[in-house]
C-alpha positions as CSV (number, residue, x, y, z in Angstrom):
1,X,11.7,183.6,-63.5
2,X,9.6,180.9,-65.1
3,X,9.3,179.1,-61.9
4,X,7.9,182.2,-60.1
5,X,5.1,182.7,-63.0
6,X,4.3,178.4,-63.0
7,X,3.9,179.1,-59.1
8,X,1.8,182.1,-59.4
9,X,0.2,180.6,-61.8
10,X,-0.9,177.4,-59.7
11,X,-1.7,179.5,-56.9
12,X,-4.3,180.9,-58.6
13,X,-6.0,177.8,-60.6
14,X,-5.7,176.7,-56.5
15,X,-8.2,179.9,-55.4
16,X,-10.5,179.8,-58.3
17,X,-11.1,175.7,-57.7
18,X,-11.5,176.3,-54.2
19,X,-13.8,179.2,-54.6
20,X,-15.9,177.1,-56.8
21,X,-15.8,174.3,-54.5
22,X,-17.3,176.8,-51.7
23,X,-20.6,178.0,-54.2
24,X,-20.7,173.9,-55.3
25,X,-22.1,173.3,-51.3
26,X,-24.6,176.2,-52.1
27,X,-26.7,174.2,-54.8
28,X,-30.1,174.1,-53.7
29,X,-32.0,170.7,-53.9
30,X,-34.7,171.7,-56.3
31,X,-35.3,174.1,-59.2
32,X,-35.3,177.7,-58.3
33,X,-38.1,178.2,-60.9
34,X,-40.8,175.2,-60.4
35,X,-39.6,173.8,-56.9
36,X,-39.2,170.2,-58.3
37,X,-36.9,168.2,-56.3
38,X,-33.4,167.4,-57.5
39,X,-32.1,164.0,-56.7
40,X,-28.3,164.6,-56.5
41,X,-27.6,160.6,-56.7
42,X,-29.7,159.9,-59.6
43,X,-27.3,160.4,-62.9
44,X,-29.2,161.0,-65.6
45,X,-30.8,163.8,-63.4
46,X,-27.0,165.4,-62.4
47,X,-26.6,165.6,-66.4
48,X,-30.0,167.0,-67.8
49,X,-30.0,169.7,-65.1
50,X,-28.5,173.4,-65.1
51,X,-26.6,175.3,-62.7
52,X,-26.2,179.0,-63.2
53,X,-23.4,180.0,-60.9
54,X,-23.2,184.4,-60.4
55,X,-19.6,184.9,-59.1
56,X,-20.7,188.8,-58.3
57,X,-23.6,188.0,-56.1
58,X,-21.9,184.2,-54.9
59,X,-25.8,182.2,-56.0
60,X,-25.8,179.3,-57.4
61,X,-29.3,178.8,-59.2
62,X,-30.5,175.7,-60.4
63,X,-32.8,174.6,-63.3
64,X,-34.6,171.8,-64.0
65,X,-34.5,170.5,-68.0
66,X,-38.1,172.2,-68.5
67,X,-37.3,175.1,-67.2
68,X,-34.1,176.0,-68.2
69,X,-36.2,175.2,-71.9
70,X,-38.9,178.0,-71.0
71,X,-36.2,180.4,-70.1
72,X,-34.1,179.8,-73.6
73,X,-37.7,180.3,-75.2
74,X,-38.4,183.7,-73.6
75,X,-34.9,184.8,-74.4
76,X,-35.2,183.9,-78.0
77,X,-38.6,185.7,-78.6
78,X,-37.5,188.5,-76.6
79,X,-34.1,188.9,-79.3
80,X,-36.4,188.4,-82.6
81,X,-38.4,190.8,-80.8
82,X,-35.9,193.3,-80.0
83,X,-34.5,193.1,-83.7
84,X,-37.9,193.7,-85.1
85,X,-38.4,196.9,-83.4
86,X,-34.8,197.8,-83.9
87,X,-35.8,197.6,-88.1
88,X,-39.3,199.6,-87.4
């Protein structure tokens, strides 16, 4: 019995890494929000940039360090804004 659940259980880690493989092709080679270029052989570029991967419509978005800033920005003014109407 334990066999079966390790072999189910490998099966799927097996799909989900290979459906992640298949959206890592789909990364687009500059930011979705400012069009800068991404250089996938430069390092320090892989490591500061973002990927926002949507399994329900398959994209795979990516952000460049100041963008991906602007966004957290928006969202943060857009909670404390939220909560202060929330208290009116």
């Amino acid at each position: 019995m334990k066999t079966i659940k390790n072999h189910e259980k490998r099966k799927a880690i097996e799909k989900d890494l290979k459906q992640k493989m298949m959206l890592f092709d789909r990364i687009p080679d500059h930011c979705v929000a400012c069009q800068k270029a991404f250089d996938k052989t430069d390092i320090d570029v892989v490591s500061s940039w973002t990927v926002v991967v949507r399994n329900e419509e398959e994209t795979v978005n990516l952000y460049c360090p100041e963008c991906i800033e602007k966004a957290k920005t928006i969202i943060t003014d857009f909670k404390k804004k939220k909560l202060e109407d929330k208290k009116k």
